[in-house]
C-alpha positions in Angstrom: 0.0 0.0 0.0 1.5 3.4 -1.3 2.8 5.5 1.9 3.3 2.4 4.2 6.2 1.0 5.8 7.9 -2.0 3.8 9.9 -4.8 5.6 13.2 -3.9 3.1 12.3 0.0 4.7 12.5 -1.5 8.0 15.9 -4.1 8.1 17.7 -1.3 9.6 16.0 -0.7 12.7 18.3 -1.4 15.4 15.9 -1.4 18.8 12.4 -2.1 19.4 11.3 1.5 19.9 13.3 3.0 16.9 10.9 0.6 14.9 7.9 1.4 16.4 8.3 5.5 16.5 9.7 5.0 12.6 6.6 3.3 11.8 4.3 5.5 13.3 6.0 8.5 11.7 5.3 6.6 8.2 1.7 5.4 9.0 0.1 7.8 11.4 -3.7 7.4 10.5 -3.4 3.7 10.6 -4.7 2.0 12.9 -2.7 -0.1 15.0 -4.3 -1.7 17.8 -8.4 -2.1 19.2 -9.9 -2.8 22.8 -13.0 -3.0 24.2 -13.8 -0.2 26.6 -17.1 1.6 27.3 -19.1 -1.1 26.1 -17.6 -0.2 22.5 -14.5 -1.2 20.6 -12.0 1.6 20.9 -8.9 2.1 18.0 -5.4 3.7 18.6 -3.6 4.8 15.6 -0.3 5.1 15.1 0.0 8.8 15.9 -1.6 8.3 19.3 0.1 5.7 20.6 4.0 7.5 19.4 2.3 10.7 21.5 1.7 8.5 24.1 5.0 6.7 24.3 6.9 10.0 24.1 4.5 11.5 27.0 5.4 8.1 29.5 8.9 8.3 28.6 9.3 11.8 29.6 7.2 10.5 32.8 9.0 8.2 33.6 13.0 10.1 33.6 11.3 13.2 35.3 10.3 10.5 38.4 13.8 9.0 38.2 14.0 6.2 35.9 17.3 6.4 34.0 19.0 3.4 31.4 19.4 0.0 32.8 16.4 0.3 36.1 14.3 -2.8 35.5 10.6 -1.9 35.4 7.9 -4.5 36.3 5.0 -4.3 34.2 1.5 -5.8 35.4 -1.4 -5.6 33.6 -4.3 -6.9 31.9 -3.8 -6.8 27.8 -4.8 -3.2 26.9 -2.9 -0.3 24.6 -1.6 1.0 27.7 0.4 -1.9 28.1 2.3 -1.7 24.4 2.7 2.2 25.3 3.6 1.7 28.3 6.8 -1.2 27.4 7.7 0.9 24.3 8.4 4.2 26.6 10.6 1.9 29.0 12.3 0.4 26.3 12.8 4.1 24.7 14.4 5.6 27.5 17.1 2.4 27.5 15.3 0.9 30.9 14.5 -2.4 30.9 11.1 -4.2 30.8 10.0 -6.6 33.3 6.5 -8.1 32.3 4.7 -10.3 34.7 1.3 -11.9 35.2 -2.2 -10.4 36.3 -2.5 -13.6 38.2 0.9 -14.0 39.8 0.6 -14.7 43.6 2.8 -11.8 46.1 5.0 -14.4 46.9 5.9 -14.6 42.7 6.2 -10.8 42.7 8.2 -10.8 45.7 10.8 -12.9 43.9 10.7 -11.2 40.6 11.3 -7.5 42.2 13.6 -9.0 44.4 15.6 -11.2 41.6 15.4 -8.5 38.8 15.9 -5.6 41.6 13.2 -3.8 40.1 12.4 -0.1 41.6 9.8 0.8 39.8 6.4 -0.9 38.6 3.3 -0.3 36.3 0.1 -2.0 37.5 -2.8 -2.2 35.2 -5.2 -1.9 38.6 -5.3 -1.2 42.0 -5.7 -4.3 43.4 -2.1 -5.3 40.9 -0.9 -2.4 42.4 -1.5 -3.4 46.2 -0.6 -6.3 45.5 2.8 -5.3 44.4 3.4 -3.0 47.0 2.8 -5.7 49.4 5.6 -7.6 47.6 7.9 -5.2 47.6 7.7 -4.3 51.5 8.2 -1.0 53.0 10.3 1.5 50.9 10.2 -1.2 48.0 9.8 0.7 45.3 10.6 4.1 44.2 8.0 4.0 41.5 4.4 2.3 41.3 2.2 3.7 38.7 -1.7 2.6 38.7 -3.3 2.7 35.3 -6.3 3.2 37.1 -7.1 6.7 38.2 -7.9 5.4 42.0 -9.0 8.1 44.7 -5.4 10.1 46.1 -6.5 9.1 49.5 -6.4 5.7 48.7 -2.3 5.5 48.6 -0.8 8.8 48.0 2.4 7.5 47.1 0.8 5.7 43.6 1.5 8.3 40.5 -1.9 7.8 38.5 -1.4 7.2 34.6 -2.9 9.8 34.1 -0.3 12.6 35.9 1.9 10.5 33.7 0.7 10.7 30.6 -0.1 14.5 31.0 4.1 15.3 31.1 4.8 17.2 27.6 6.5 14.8 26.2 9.3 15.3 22.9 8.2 13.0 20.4 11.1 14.3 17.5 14.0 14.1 20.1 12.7 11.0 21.2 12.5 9.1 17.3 16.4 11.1 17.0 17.3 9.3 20.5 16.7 5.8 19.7 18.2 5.8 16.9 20.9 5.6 18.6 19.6 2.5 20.9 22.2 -0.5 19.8 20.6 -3.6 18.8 22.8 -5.7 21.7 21.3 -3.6 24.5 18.5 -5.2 26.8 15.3 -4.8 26.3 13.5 -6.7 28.3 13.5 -9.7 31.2 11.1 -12.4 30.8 10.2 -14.5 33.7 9.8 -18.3 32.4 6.7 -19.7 33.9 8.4 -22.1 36.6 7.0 -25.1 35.3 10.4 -26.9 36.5 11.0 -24.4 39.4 11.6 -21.4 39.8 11.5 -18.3 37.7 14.0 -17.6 35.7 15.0 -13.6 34.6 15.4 -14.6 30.4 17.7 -11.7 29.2 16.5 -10.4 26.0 18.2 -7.7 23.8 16.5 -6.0 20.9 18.5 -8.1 18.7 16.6 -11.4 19.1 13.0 -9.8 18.7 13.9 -7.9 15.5 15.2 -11.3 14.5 11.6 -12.6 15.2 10.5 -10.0 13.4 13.1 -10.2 10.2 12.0 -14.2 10.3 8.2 -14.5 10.3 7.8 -11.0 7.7 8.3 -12.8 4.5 5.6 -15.6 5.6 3.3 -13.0 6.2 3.9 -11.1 3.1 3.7 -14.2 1.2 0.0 -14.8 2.7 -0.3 -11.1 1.8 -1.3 -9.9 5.3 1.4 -7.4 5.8 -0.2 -3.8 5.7 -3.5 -5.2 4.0 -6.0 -4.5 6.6 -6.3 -7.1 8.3 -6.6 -7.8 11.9 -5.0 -10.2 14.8 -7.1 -11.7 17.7 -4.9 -11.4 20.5 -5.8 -13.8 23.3 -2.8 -14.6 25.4 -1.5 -12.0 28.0 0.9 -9.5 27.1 3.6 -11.1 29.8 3.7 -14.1 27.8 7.0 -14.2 26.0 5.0 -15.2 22.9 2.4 -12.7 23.0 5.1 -9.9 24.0 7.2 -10.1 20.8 4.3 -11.3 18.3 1.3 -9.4 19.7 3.6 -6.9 20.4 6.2 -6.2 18.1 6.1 -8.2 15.0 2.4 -8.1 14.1 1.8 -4.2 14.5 5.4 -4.1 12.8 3.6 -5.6 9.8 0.7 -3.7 9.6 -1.7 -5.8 11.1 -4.2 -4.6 13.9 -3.8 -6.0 16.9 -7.3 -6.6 18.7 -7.4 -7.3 22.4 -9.8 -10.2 23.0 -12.2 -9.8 26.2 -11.4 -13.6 27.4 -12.4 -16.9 26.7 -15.9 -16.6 27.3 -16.8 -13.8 24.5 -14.1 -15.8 21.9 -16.5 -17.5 19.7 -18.5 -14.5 19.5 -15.6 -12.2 18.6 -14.2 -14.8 15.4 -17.4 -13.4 14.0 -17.3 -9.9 15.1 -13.9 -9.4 14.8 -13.2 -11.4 11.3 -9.7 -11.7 12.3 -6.4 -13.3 9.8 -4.8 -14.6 12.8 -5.0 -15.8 16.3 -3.0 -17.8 18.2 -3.2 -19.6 21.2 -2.0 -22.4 23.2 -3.4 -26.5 22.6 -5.7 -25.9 25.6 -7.6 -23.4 23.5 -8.2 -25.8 20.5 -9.5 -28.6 22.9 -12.2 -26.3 24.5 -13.1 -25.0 20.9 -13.5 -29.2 19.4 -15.8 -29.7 22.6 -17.5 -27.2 21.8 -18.5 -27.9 18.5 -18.7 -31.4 19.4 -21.0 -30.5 21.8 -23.2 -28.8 19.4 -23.6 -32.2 17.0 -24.9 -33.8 19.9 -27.9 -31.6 19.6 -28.0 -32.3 15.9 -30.3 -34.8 14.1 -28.7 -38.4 13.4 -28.4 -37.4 9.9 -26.0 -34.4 10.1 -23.8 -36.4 12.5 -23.3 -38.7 10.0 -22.2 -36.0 7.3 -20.0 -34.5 9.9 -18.4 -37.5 10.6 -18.2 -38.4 7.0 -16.9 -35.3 6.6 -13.9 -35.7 9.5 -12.9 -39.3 7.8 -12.5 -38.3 4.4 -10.5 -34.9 5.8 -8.1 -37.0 7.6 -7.8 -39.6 4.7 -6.6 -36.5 2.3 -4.2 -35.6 4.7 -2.7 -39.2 5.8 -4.0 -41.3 3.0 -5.0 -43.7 1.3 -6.0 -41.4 -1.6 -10.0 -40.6 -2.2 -11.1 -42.4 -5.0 -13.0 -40.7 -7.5 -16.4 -41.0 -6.1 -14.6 -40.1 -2.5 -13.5 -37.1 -4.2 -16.9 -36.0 -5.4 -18.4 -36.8 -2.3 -15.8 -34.9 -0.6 -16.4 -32.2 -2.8 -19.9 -31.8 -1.9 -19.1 -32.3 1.9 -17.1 -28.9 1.6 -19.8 -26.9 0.7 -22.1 -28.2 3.2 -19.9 -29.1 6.1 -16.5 -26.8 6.0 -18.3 -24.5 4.9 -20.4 -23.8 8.2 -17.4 -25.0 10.0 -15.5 -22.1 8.8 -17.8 -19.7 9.1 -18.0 -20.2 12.9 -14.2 -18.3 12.6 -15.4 -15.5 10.6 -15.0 -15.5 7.1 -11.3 -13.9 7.3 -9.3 -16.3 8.9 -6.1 -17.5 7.5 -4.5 -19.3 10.4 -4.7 -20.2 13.9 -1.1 -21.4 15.3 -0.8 -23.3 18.1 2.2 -22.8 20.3 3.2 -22.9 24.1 2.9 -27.0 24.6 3.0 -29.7 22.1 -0.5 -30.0 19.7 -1.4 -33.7 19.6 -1.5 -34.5 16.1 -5.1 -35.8 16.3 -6.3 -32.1 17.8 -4.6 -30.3 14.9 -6.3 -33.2 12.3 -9.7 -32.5 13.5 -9.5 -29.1 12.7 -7.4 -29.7 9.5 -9.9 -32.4 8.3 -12.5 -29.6 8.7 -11.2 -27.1 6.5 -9.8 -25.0 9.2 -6.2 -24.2 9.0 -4.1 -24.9 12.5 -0.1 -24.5 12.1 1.8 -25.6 15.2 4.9 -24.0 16.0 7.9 -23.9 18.6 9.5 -21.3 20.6 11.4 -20.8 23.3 11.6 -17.3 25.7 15.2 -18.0 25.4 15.2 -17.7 21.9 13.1 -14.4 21.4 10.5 -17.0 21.6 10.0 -17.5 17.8 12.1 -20.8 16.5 9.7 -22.3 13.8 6.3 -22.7 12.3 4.8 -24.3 10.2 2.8 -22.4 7.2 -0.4 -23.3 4.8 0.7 -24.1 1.5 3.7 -26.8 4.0 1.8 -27.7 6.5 3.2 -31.1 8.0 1.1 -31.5 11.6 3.4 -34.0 13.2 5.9 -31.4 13.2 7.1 -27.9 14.6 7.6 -26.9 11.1 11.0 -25.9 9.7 13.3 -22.9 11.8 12.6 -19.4 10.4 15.2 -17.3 8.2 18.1 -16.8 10.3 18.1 -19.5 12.9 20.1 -22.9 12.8 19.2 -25.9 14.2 20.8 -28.8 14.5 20.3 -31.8 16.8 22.9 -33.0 19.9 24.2 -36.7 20.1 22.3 -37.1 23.0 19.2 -36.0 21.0 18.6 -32.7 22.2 17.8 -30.2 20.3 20.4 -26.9 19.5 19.3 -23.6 18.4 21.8 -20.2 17.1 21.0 -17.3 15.9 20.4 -13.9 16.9 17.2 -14.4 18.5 18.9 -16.2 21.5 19.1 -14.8 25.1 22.3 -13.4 26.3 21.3 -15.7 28.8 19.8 -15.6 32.4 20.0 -12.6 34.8 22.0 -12.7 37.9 22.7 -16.3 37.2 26.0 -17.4 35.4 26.3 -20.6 36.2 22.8 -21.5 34.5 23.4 -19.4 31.6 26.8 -21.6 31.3 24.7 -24.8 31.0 22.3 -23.1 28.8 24.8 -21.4 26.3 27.9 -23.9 25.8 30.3 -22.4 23.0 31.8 -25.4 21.7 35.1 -26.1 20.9 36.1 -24.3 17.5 33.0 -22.5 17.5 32.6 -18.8 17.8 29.0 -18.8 18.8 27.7 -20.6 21.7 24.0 -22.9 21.0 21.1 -22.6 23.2 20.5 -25.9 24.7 16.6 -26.8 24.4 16.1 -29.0 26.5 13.7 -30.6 24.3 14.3 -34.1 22.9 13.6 -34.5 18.9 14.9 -34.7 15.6 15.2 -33.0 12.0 13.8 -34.5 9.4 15.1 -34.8 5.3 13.3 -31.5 4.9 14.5 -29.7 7.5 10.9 -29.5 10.0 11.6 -30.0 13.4 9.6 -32.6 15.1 10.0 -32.6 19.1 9.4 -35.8 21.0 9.9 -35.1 24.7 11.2 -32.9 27.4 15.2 -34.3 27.7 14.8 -33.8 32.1 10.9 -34.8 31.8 11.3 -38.6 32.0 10.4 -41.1 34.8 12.9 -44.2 35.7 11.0 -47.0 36.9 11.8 -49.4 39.6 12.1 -52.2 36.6 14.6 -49.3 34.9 12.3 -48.4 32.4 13.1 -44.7 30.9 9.0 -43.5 30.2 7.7 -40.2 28.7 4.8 -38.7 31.3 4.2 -35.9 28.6 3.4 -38.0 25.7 1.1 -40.5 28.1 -0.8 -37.3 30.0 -1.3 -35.9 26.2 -2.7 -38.8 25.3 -4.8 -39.3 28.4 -6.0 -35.2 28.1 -6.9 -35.9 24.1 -9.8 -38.1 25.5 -13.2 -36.7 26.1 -13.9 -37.7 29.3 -10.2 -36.1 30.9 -9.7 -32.8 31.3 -6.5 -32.8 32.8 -3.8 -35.3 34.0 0.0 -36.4 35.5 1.3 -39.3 35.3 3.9 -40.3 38.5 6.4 -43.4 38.7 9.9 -42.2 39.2 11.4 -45.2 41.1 8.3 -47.1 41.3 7.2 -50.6 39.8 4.5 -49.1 37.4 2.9 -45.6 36.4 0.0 -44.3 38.0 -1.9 -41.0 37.2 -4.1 -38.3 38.8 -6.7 -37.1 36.7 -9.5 -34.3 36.0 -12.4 -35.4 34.6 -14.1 -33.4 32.4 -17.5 -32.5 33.8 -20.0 -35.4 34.3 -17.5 -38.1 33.0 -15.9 -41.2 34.5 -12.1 -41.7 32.9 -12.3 -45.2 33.3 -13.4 -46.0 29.7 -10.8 -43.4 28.3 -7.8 -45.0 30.5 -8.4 -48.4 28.6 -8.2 -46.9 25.6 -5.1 -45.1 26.1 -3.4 -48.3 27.8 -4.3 -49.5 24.7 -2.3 -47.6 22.6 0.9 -48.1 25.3 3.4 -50.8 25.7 3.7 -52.5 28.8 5.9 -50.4 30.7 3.8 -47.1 30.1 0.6 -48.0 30.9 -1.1 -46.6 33.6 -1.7 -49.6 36.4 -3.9 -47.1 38.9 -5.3 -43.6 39.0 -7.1 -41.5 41.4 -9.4 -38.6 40.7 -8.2 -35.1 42.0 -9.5 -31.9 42.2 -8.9 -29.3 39.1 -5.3 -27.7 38.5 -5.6 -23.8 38.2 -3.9 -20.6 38.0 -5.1 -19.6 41.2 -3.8 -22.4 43.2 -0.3 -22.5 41.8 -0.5 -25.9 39.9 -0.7 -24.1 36.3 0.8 -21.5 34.9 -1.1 -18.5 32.8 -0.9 -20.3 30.0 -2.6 -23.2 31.1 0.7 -25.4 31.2 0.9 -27.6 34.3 3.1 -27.2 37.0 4.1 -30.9 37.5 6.5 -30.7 40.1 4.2 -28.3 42.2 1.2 -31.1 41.7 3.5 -34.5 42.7 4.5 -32.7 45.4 1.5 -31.2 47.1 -0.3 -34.6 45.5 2.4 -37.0 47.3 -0.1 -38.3 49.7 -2.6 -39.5 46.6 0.1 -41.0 44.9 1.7 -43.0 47.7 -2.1 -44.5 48.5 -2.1 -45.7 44.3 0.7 -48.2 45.4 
């Protein structure tokens, strides 16, 4: 489009904020991102939010921030938020986003580990929260994004008082300029799945990277400054979420939208009519119970057609081939199946790609066999988190795709798999002996290769495919090395379980706790899972236990489970299974 930033205009942008300001100052009437707010959808354009950014950062230094102070960040998804990390970023501090629903105790370790001063909370009760963290004489700095009475806590600046300091927006685009693409940007927290939080050291370079590596894709699906919209679901905290909802979308011209939560989702596909969403495997398995939920209600004859439907999908995508009639029949089945199918997405969509956890292959396939396009990727926050995807038109769903332009990947004698690049971390903060482990430099080699962790393998065409976590396995009393993640996915892809882990380090056999999904009994679904497992892996006893959440510490924001958190506080359940 004729006056809009290009991605050969954009390869030189050396930081985050000279890329964002330089874009605004080429597309100011654009809009770039939309929330709901006052019971209507409200736009920023580009203009507004590089006023904004240059009013915060001149906010910010008159209270005292100066280069290199870690900010925390706290706050629901909202354009506040992208303002908000930009300014931060602008002024050479350093970001620090957390989650809405981390517990005082997490905030208390990430102000103490980053030795944050200052914080942005998106609400009063974030903000309280904080400050209860932090102690007495904490923090220098805690700004509320809500404008909460003065008497409440005179010592909380308002946004507002900070967005009304006159702020330079020319010598701000001429400052960071200047910003070098090695300088960091930003500390991401990893989720603590394995233990504790982590402080993943991010420089501009390795989201630029992301940027630089997903561009052409989007180009080629001729999304980049078309028009079209992104449904963003995750938080903003999320490592994902904070350089692709963030950075790289808006960076291509697509408008990022702000979804209200999981409840208004399907509702917004159709209002919104969005190219793109992502989201993590949780997400697709409440969306397929959904709409198997909805054929339930359906007369015997549809089901049949939708199931006809599903078989003939899957056989055009694993074989063998449709015959001629099959093809015909399938033929017909598009218009009056996929069709409807699709439409429940709005009549936009493009993609939805899966990342976060592994997609079972037989999640992705439903969706797939129904016309609706699901590409699974892999990331890492250590590696800007952006690593590989896989796109339409090669779209291989037993795999993480192939690695994006600019990383290498290559895969360890001992099977793990090795990312370089420039979207690697410089490594962990305040923690050199992990970052050693993590970023070995072998011998000969200039460049040091993230260690994964993840076990897997490349195959003739370059796609990754992952096949476990390389800590993640259980040694059983017989010596038997077993996967819990590939049995607890299989478990979790039945209907009746909702959520699972599997224990047997040391023991004679595995057992498993398990969530069942509302009104069901697993015991039909654990057959047919032990059916699909060798001896050694299948699952001898389980016990029903109550549902893993966010607010009780056994999962993390993105719906991952904390397994170590649930064997331990579970260790009681699982001793009674032998």
């Amino acid at each position: 489009m004729q006056g809009s930033q290009t991605g050969e205009e954009a390869a030189g942008w050396t930081s985050l904020p000279g890329m964002m300001l330089g874009l605004a100052a080429r597309n100011p009437d654009r809009p770039m991102i939309r929330h709901w707010a006052g019971g209507a959808w409200r736009r920023t354009s580009w203009r507004d939010f590089a006023l904004a950014v240059a009013a915060i950062a001149a906010g910010l230094r008159e209270r005292g921030v100066s280069p290199g102070d870690r900010v925390v960040l706290v706050s629901e998804s909202r354009p506040e938020f992208l303002i908000a990390d930009t300014a931060i970023m602008a002024i050479g501090a350093v970001t620090v986003p957390t989650y809405t629903t981390n517990t005082v105790a997490d905030h208390a370790h990430i102000l103490r580990d980053s030795g944050a001063r200052a914080a942005i909370a998106g609400t009063a009760r974030l903000a309280a929260s904080l400050r209860e963290a932090a102690g007495p004489g904490g923090l220098d700095l805690l700004v509320c994004l809500e404008d909460a009475p003065a008497s409440d806590n005179p010592e909380t600046v308002p946004w507002s008082a900070l967005a009304a300091t006159p702020g330079d927006l020319a010598m701000l685009v001429a400052e960071v300029q200047h910003i070098p693409e090695g300088r960091l940007a930003c500390l991401i927290y990893t989720s603590g799945t394995g233990g504790r939080p982590k402080g993943v050291m991010l420089p501009h370079r390795a989201m630029l990277a992301n940027t630089a590596g997903v561009r052409p894709f989007l180009r080629q699906l001729g999304l980049e400054w078309s028009g079209a919209c992104y449904l963003s679901f995750l938080p903003l905290s999320h490592a994902y979420e904070h350089t692709v909802g963030g950075f790289l979308f808006p960076a291509c011209g697509i408008e990022v939208v702000f979804s209200r939560g999981a409840e208004r989702l399907a509702a917004e596909f159709r209002e919104i009519e969005p190219a793109i969403i992502t989201a993590v495997p949780r997400l697709f398995e409440v969306l397929r119970a959904r709409i198997l939920a909805g054929l339930e209600k359906e007369k015997p004859w549809r089901r049949r057609l939708f199931e006809r439907t599903l078989s003939l999908g899957l056989r055009r995508m694993d074989g063998p081939p449709l015959n001629l009639l099959e093809r015909a029949e399938d033929a017909v089945l598009e218009r009056l199946v996929r069709n409807k199918v699709r439409a429940r997405f709005g009549s936009r969509l493009v993609a939805m790609v899966s990342g976060g956890a592994r997609l079972d292959p037989d999640l992705s396939g439903f969706f797939l066999a129904l016309g609706v396009t699901v590409l699974q990727g892999y990331g890492q926050t250590e590696a800007g988190p952006v690593v590989s995807v896989n796109l339409p038109w090669d779209n291989h769903r037993r795999t993480v795709g192939a690695p994006v332009a600019g990383v290498e990947a290559r895969i360890a004698g001992d099977g793990e798999l090795l990312i370089r690049g420039p979207l690697v971390m410089d490594g962990y903060w305040g923690d050199p002996e992990a970052t050693a482990r993590a970023l070995p430099t072998p011998p000969g080699e200039a460049a040091p290769w993230l260690h994964t962790g993840d076990v897997g393998r490349i195959d003739e065409a370059g796609r990754i495919i992952i096949t476990d976590r390389k800590r993640d396995f259980i040694k059983t009393l017989g010596g038997d090395m077993v996967s819990p993640a590939r049995i607890e996915t299989l478990l979790m892809a039945e209907p009746e379980i909702a959520q699972a882990v599997v224990a047997g380090e040391g023991r004679p056999g595995i057992v498993a706790l398990l969530v069942p999904a509302e009104g069901a009994a697993p015991d039909a679904a654990v057959r047919r899972v032990n059916a699909k497992l060798p001896g050694p892996e299948r699952v001898r006893k389980w016990a029903t236990v109550a549902p893993f959440t966010v607010e009780d510490g056994t999962l993390t924001p993105t719906m991952k489970v904390k397994r170590r958190v649930v064997l331990e506080r579970q260790a009681p359940a699982i001793e009674a299974l032998y």
